[in-house]
C-alpha positions as a printed NumPy array, in Angstrom:
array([[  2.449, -33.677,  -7.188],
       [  2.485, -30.466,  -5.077],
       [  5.608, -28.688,  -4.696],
       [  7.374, -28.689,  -1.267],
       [  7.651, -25.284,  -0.175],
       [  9.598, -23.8  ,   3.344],
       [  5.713, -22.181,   4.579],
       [  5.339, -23.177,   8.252],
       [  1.808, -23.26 ,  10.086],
       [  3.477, -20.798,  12.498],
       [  3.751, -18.771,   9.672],
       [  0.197, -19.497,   8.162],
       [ -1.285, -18.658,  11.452],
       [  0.747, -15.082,  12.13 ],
       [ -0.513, -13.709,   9.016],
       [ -3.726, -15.465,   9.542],
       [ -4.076, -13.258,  12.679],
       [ -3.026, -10.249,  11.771],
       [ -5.856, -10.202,   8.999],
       [ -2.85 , -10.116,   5.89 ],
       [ -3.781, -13.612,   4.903],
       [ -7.886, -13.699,   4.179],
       [ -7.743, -17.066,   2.711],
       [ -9.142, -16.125,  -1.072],
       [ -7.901, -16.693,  -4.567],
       [ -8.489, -14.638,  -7.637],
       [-11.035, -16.57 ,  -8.831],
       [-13.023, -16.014,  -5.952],
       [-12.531, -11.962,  -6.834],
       [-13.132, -12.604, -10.756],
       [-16.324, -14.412,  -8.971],
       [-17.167, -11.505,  -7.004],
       [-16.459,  -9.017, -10.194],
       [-18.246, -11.095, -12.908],
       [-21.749, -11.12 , -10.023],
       [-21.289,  -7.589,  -9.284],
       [-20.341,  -5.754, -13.033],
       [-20.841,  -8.619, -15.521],
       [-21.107,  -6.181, -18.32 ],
       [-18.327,  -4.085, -17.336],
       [-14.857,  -4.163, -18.921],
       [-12.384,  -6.363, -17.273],
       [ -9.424,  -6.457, -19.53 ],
       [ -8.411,  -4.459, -23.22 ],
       [ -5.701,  -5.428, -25.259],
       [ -4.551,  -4.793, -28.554],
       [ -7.01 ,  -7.435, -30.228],
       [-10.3  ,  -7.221, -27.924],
       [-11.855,  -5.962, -25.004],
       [-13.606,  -8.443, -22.55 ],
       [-16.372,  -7.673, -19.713],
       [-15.814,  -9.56 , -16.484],
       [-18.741, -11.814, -17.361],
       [-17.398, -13.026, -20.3  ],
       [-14.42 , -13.581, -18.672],
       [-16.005, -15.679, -15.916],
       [-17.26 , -17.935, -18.516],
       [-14.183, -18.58 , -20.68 ],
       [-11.997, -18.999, -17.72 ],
       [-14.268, -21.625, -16.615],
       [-14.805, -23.03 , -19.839],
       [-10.623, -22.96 , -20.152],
       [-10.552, -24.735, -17.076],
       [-12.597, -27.621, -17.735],
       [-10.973, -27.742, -20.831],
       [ -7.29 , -28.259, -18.782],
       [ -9.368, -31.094, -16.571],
       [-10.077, -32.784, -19.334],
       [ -6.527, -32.6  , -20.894],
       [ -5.459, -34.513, -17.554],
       [ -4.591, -31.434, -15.825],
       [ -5.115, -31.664, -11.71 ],
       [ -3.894, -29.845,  -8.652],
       [ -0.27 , -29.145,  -8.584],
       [  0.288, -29.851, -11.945],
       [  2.144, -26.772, -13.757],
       [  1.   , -24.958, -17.035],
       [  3.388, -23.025, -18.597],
       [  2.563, -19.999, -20.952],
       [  4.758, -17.585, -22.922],
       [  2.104, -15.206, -24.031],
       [  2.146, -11.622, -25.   ],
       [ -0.149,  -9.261, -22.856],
       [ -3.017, -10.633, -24.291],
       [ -6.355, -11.884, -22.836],
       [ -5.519, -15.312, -23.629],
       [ -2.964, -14.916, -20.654],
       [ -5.624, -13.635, -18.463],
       [ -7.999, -16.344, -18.851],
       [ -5.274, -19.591, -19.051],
       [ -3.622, -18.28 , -15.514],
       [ -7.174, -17.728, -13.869],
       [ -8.058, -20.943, -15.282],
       [ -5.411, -22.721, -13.983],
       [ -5.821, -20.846, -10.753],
       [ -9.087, -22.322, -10.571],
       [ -8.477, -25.816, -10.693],
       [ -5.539, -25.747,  -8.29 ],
       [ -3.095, -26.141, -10.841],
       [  0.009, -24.064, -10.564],
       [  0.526, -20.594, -13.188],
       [  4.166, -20.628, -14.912],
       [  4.087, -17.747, -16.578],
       [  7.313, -17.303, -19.379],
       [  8.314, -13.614, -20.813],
       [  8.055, -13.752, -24.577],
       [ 11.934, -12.905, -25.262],
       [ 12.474, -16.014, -24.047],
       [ 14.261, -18.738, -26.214],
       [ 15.741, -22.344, -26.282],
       [ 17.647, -22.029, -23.565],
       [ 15.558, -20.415, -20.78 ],
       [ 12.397, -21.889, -22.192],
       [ 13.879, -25.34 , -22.251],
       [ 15.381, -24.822, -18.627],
       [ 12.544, -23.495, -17.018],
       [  9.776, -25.833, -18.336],
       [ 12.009, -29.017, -17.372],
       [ 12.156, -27.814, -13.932],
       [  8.41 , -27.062, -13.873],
       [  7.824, -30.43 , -14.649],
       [  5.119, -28.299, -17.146],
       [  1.896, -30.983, -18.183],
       [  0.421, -27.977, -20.709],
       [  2.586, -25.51 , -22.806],
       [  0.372, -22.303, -24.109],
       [  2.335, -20.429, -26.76 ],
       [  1.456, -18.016, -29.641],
       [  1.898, -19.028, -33.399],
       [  3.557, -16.097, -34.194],
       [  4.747, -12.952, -31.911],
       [  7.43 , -10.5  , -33.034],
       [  8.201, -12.722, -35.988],
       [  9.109, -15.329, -33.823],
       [  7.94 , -19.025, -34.464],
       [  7.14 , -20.81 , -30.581],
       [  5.708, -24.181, -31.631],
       [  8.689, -24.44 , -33.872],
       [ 10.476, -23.781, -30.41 ],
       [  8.176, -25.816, -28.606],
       [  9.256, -28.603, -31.109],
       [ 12.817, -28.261, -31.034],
       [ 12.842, -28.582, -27.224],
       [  9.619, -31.209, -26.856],
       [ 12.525, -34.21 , -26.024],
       [ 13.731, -32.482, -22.93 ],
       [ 10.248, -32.121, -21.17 ],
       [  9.162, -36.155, -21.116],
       [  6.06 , -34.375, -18.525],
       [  4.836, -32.518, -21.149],
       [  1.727, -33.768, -22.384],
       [  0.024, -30.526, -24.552],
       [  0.895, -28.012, -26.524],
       [ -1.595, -25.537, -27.241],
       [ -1.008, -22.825, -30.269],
       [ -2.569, -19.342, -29.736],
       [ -4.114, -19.157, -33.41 ],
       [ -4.286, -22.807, -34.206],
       [ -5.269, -25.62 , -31.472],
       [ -5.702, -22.962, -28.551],
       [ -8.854, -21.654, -30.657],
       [-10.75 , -25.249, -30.882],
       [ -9.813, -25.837, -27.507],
       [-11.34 , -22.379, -26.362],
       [-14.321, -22.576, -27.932],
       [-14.925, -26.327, -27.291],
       [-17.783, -26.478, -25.039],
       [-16.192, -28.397, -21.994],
       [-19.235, -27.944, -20.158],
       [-21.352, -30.253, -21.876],
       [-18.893, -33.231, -20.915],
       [-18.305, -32.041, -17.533],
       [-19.335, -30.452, -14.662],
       [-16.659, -27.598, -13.116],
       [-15.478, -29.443,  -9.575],
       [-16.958, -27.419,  -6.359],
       [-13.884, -28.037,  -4.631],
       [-11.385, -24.692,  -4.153],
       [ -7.844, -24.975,  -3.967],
       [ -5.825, -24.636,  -0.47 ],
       [ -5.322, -20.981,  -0.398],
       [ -1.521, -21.942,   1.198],
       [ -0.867, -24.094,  -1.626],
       [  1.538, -22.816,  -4.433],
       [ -0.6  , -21.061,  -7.667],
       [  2.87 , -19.373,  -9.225],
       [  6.266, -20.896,  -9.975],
       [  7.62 , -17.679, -11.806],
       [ 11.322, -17.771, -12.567],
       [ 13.779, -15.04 , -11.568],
       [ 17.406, -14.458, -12.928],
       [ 19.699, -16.213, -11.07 ],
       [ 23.207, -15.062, -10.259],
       [ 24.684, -18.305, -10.059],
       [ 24.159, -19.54 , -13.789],
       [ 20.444, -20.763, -13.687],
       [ 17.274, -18.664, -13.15 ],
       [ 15.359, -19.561,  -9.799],
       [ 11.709, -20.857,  -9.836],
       [ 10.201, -18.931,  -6.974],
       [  6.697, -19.89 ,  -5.685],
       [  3.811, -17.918,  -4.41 ],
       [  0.473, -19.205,  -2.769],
       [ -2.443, -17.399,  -3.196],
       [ -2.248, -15.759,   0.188],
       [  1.189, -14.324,  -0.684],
       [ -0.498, -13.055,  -4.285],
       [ -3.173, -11.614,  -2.672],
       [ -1.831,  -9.986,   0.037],
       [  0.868,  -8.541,  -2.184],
       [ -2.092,  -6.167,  -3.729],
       [ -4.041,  -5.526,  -0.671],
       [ -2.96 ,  -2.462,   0.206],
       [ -2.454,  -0.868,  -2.769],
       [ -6.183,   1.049,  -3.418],
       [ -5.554,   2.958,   0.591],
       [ -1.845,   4.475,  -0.789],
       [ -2.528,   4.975,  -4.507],
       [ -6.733,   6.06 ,  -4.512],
       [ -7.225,   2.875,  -6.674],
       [-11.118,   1.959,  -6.906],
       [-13.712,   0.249,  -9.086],
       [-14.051,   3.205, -11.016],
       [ -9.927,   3.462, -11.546],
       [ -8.321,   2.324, -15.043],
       [ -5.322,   0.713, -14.943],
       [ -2.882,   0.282, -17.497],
       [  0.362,  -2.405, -17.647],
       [  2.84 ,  -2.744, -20.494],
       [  5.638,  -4.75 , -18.805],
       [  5.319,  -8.404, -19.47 ],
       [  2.362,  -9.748, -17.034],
       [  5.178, -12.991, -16.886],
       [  7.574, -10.307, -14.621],
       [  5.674, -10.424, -11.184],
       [  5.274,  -6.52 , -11.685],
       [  3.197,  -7.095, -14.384],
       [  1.39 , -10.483, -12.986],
       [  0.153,  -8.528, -10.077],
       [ -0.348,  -5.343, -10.982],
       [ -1.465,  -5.953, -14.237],
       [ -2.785,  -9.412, -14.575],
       [ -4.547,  -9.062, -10.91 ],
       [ -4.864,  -5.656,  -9.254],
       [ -7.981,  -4.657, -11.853],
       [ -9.604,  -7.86 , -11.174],
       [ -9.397,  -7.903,  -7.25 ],
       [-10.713,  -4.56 ,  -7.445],
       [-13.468,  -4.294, -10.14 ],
       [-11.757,  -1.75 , -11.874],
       [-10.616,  -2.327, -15.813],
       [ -7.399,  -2.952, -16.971],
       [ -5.544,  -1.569, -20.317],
       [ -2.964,  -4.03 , -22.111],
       [ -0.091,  -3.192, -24.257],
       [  1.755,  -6.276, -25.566],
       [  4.045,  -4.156, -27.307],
       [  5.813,  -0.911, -25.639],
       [  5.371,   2.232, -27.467],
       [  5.061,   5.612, -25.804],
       [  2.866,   6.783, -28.511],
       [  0.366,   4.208, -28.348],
       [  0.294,   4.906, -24.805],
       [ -0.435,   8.427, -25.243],
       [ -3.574,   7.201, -27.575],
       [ -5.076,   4.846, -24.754],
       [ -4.759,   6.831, -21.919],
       [ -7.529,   9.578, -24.25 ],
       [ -8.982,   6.744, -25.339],
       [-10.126,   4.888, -22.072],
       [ -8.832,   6.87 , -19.618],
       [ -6.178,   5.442, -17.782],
       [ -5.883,   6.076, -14.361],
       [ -2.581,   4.473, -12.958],
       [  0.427,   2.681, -14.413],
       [  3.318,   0.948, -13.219],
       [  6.349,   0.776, -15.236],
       [ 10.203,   0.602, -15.151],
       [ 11.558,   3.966, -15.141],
       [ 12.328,   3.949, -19.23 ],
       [  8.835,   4.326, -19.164],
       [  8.492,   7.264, -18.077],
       [ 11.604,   8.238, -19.978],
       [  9.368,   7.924, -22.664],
       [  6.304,   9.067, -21.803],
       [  7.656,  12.597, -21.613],
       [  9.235,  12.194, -24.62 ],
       [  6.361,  11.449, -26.746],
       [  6.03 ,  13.177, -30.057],
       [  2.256,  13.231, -29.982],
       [  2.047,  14.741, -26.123],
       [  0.525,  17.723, -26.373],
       [ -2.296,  16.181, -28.767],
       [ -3.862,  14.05 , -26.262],
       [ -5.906,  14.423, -23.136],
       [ -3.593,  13.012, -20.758],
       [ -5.466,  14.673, -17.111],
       [ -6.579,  11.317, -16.219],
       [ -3.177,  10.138, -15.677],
       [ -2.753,  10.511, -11.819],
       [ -0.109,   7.829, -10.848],
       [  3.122,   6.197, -12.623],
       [  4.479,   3.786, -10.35 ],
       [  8.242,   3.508, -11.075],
       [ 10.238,   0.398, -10.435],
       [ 13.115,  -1.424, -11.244],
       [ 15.764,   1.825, -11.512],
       [ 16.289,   5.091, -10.005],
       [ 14.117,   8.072, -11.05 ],
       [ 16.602,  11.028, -12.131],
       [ 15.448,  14.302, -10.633],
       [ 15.787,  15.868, -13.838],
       [ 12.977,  13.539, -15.227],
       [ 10.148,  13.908, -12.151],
       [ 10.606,  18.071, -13.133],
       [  9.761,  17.118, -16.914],
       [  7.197,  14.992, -16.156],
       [  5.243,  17.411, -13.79 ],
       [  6.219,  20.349, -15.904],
       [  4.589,  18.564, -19.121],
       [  1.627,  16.281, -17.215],
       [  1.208,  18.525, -13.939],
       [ -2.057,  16.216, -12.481],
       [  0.337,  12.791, -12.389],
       [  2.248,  11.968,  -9.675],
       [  5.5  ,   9.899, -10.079],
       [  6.483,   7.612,  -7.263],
       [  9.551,   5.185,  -7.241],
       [  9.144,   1.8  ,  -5.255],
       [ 11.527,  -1.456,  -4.608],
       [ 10.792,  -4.917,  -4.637],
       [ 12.076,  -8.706,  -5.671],
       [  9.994, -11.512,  -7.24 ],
       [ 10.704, -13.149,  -4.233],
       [  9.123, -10.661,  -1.752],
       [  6.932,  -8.532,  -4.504],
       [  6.42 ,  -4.344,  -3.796],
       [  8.235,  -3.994,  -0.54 ],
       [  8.088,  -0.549,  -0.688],
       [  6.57 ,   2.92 ,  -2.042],
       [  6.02 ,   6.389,  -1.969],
       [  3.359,   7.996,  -0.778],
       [  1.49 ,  10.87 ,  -2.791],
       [  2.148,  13.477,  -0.731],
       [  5.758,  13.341,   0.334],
       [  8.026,  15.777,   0.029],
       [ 10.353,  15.486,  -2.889],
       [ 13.463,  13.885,  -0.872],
       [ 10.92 ,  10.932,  -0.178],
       [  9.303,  10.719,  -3.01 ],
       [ 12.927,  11.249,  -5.306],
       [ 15.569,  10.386,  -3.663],
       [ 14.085,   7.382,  -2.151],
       [ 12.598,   3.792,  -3.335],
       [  9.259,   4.667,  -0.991],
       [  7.999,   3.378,   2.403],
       [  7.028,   0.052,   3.516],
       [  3.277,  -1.369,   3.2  ],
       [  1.509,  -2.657,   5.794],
       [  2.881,  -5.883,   7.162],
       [  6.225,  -5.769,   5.422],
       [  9.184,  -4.839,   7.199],
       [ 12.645,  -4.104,   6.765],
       [ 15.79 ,  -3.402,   8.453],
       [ 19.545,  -3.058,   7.368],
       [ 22.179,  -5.216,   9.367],
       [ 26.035,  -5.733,   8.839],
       [ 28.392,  -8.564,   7.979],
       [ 27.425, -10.785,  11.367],
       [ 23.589, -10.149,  11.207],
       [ 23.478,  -7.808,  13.799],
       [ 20.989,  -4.786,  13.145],
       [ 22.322,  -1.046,  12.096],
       [ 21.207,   2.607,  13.074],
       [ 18.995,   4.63 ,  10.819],
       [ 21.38 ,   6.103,   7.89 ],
       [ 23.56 ,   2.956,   8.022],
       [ 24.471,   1.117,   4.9  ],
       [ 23.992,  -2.648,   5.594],
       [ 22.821,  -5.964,   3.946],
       [ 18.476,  -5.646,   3.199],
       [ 16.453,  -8.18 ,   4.729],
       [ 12.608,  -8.069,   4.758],
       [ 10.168,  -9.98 ,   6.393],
       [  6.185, -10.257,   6.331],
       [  2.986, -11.637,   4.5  ],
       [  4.357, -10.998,   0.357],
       [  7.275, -13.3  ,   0.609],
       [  7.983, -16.294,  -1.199],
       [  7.348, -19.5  ,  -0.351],
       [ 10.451, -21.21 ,  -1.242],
       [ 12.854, -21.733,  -4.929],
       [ 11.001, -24.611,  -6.381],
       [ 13.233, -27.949,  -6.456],
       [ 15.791, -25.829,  -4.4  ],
       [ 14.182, -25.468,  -1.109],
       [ 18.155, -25.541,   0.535],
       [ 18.883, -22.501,  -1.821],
       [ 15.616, -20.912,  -0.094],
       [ 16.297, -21.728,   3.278],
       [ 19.474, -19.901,   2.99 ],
       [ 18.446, -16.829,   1.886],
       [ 16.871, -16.98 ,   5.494],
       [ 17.873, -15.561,   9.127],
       [ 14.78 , -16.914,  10.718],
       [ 11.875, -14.442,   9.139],
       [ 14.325, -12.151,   7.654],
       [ 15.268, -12.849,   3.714],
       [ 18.444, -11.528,   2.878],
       [ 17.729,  -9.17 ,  -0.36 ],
       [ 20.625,  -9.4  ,  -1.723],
       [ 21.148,  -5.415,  -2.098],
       [ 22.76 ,  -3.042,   0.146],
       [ 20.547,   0.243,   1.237],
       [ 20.215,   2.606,   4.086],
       [ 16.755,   3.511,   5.874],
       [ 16.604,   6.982,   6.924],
       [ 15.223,   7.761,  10.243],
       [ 11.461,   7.804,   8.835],
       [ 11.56 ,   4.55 ,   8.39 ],
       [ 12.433,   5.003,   3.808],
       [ 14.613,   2.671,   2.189],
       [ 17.264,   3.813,  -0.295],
       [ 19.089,   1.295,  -2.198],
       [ 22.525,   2.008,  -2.369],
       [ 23.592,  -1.091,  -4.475],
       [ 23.307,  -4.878,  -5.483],
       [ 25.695,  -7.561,  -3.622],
       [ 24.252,  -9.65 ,  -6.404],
       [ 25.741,  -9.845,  -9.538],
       [ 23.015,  -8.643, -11.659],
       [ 22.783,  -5.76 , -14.654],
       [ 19.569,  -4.121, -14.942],
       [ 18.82 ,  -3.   , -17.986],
       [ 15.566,  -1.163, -18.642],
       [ 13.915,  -2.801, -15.449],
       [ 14.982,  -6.146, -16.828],
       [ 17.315,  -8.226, -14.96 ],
       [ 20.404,  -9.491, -16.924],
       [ 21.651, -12.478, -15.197],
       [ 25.756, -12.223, -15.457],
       [ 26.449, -15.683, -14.416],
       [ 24.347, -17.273, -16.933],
       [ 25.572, -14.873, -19.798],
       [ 29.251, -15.598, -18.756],
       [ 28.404, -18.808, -18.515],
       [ 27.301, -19.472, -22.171],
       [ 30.455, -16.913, -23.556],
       [ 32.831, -19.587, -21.784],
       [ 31.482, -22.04 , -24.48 ],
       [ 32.399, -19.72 , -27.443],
       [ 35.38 , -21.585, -28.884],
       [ 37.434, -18.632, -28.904],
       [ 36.799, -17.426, -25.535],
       [ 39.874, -17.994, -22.775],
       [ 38.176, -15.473, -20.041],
       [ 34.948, -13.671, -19.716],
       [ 33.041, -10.788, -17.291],
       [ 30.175,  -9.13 , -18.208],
       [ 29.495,  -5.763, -16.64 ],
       [ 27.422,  -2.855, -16.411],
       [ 28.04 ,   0.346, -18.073],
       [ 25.479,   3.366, -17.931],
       [ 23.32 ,   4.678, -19.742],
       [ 21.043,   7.667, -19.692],
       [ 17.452,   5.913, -20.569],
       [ 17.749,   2.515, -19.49 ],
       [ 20.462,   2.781, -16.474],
       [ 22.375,  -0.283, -17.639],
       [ 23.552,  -1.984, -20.231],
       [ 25.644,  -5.05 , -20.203],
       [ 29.151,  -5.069, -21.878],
       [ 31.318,  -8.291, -22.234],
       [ 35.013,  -8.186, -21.498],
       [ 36.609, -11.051, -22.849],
       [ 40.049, -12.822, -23.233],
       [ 40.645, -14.171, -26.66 ],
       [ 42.905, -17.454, -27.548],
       [ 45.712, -16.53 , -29.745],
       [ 45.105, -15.18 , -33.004],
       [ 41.56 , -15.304, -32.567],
       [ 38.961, -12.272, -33.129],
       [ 35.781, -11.777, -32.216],
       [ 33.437,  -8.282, -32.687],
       [ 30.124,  -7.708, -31.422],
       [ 28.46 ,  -9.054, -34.08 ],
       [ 29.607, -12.456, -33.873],
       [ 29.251, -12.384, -30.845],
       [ 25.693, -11.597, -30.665],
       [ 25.255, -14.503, -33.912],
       [ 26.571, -17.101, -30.867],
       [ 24.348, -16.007, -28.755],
       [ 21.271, -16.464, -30.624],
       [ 22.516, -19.713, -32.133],
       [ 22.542, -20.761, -28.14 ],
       [ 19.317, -19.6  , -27.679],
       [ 20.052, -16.695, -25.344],
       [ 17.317, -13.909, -25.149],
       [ 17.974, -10.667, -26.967],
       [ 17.676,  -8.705, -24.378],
       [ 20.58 , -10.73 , -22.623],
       [ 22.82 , -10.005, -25.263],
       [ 25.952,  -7.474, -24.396],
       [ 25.496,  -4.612, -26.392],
       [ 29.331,  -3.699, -26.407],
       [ 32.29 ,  -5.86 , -26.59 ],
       [ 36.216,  -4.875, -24.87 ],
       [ 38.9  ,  -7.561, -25.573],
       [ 41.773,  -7.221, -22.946],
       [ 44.959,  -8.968, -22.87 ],
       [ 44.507, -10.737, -19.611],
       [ 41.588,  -9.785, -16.968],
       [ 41.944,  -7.784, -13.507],
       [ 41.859, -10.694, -10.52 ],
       [ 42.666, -10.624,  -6.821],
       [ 45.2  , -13.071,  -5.396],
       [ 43.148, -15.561,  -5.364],
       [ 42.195, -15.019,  -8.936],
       [ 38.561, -13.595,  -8.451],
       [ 38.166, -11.203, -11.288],
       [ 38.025,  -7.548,  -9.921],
       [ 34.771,  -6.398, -11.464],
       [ 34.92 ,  -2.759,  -9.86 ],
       [ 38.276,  -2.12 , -12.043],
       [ 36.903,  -3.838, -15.045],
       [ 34.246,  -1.336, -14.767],
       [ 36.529,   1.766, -14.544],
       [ 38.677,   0.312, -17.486],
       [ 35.515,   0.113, -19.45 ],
       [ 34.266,   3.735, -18.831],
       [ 37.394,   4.996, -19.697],
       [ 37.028,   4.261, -23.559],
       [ 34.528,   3.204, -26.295],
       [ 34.329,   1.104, -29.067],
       [ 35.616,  -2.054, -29.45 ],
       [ 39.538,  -2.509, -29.587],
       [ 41.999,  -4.379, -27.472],
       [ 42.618,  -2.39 , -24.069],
       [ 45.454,  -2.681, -21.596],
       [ 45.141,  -3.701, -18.189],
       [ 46.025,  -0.9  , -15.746]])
């Protein structure tokens, strides 16, 4: 069954118009790629490389292999895959068939994983035997009685192999039909601030458009080499690393696991062109031992997102790789890459602001009654135009919400300068981003509140120099009770929290800041926090 969605044909026929909606999928690019280069090299990851005509044929081969496991349009197949090819070909197989991509990051565990499949509603699970030293289909079996839709589950080193290489096409033909371009091809799940992660939905026309413009701004062509390293399950990674090489011709580089190093090694060995990272990245890049080994000149762009870029770092990294240029850029899974630097700009554009809009997306700043504010005003972020969601799947109310007519409320607070550049100022959500990975607070508070020994909890930020954020608890013991980091963190795992959700410092207070109402008063807990370190009982000032 289709998922409802809040698209209007008043929308549908704006973008229509205005030439931001063309009305393809990315199959019909890998079509046009696989016709025009079949011998050329779509995708490299750490296992094998694979030329777009190869990849033609076992996405189609994939895809009547999902028909005949009862798979049809609508239906959801979920996949918590590293950046391998694997994920390449089951989301462009899916996307063939009409069937709806639900991508899951690989630090997942029981709790997200068994949350976010039993909203999907998921008919096929793809998962790897063995990433990380982590067992899935043990997972997979653990949490099989909470999906009752879920039909398959297909092992990446086991039963994924047989089914790959089982040759569909002499039971079937592959359907001439094409899904609804307006339809939904993505349910990919954002952290939520209000205790459960949000499924948000993109058509193709919303995936498509997202990537458009990017070759005009960044010089990307057929001949470019592109390179992605955050989790192609983050909609960074999805489009610009799962998509962007295929809907232009050009090649893109895998790493499932980050390491700077390694990095180094592939961009000599293939090339690379272009990147797109959290800022850590870069953090990293620069800090490589084996830098000044390598041919690095190819290098020209490193796309930063999810975190400022210190000024400090831009001067290393033009000082060590003078050909690259850095640029910072905002968006939301909900509304993609809203904005950008150009190359070009002066360094107070390009550094001390999250970039420019693209073409078609707009944005404006307004204050606590909606209406809109003067350039250099710090207000509420809305954004409207052809990348936006679709709607929070099952939770089209929550969606509709986030709405003043075209205008979806961010969430964050900015200013945008008289040029028309956005500069976030801050988050009215209450999320922690660590690394370029959102921490969702609520849902970490949420499972500390079932800790035995827990009377009060608030997780907040505290900073740090390579990965912005990191998320410390503040807790409220019962009487005579302890509790240290490291049992802390053994809870947490034994709930099936992701790692990289885990507080990475503990403060125990005797009682927690509130207002009169008895909100806790997060901005104090914050300044209590920075005042010390360690773990250790602290006052309440």
């Amino acid at each position: 069954m289709p998922f409802a969605t809040i698209l209007t044909d008043e929308t549908i026929e704006a973008h229509t118009r205005a030439g931001y909606w063309g009305n393809r999928t990315i199959t019909n690019c890998l079509d046009d790629a696989a016709a025009a280069t079949p011998d050329k090299t779509a995708f490299v990851d750490s296992r094998r490389g694979i030329t777009f005509g190869q990849l033609k044929q076992e996405v189609d081969r994939c895809a009547l292999g999902l028909l005949e496991l009862g798979v049809r349009p609508g239906d959801v197949v979920s996949f918590q895959l590293p950046n391998w090819i694997e994920w390449i070909v089951v989301h462009y197989a899916a996307s063939r068939i009409g069937a709806v991509s639900n991508p899951l990051i690989p630090i997942y565990r029981d709790r997200e994983v068994g949350f976010m499949v039993a909203l999907a509603k998921s008919k096929v699970l793809v998962v790897p035997r063995e990433f990380r030293g982590f067992d899935y289909p043990a997972m997979a079996e653990r949490l099989r009685p909470q999906w009752p839709e879920l039909e398959h589950v297909l092992v990446v080193g086991s039963s994924w192999d047989e089914f790959a290489a089982t040759p569909w096409e002499e039971r079937r033909e592959l359907p001439s039909w094409r899904p609804d371009p307006n339809d939904v091809t993505l349910l990919i799940f954002t952290s939520g601030t209000t205790g459960e992660p949000k499924g948000v939905m993109h058509t193709h026309n919303t995936a498509i458009a997202a990537n458009n413009p990017l070759p005009a701004r960044l010089g990307i062509t057929s001949e470019s080499v592109l390179h992605m390293a955050s989790t192609l399950a983050h909609l960074t990674g999805f489009l610009y690393g799962a998509r962007l090489g295929v809907q232009n011709g050009a090649t893109c580089v895998l790493q499932d696991v980050w390491d700077a190093a390694r990095f180094v090694e592939l961009v000599a060995e293939h090339g690379i062109t272009y990147t797109s990272a959290a800022t850590p990245f870069l953090h990293d890049l620069v800090s490589a031992p084996n830098l000044a080994e390598h041919d690095l000149s190819s290098l020209r762009r490193f796309c930063c997102m999810g975190a400022p870029i210190p000024r400090a770092l831009v001067r290393q990294a033009r000082r060590k790789l003078p050909g690259l240029v850095v640029l910072g850029g905002w968006g939301q899974t909900e509304d993609a890459l809203v904005t950008l630097g150009i190359p070009g700009d002066p360094d107070d554009k390009l550094i001390d602001t999250d970039g420019y809009p693209w073409p078609g997306m707009r944005i404006r700043v307004v204050d606590a009654d909606g209406t809109e504010l003067p350039p250099g005003a710090e207000g509420r972020l809305q954004v409207a135009g052809p990348f936006l969601f679709v709607g929070y799947a099952e939770r089209l109310d929550l969606a509709r919400e986030s709405f003043t007519g075209e205008w979806f409320d961010t969430g964050d607070l900015a200013t945008i300068d008289a040029d028309g550049y956005l500069r976030i100022a801050g988050r009215t959500k209450d999320v922690i981003i660590r690394g370029g990975e959102n921490i969702p607070v609520a849902y970490v508070e949420n499972v500390l509140y079932e800790h035995p020994d827990v009377e009060a909890a608030a997780v907040v930020a505290i900073p740090d120099p390579r990965l912005q954020e990191r998320a410390c608890a503040c807790l409220v013991l019962n009487p005579g009770a302890h509790l240290d980091l490291e049992q802390l963190r053994g809870f947490l795992a034994e709930k099936g929290v992701a790692k990289q959700y885990w507080p990475e410092r503990v403060e125990l207070f005797p009682e927690l800041p509130r207002t009169a109402s008895g909100k806790i008063q997060k901005f104090q807990l914050r300044a209590l926090v920075e005042k010390h370190s360690g773990t250790g009982p602290r006052p309440v000032q």
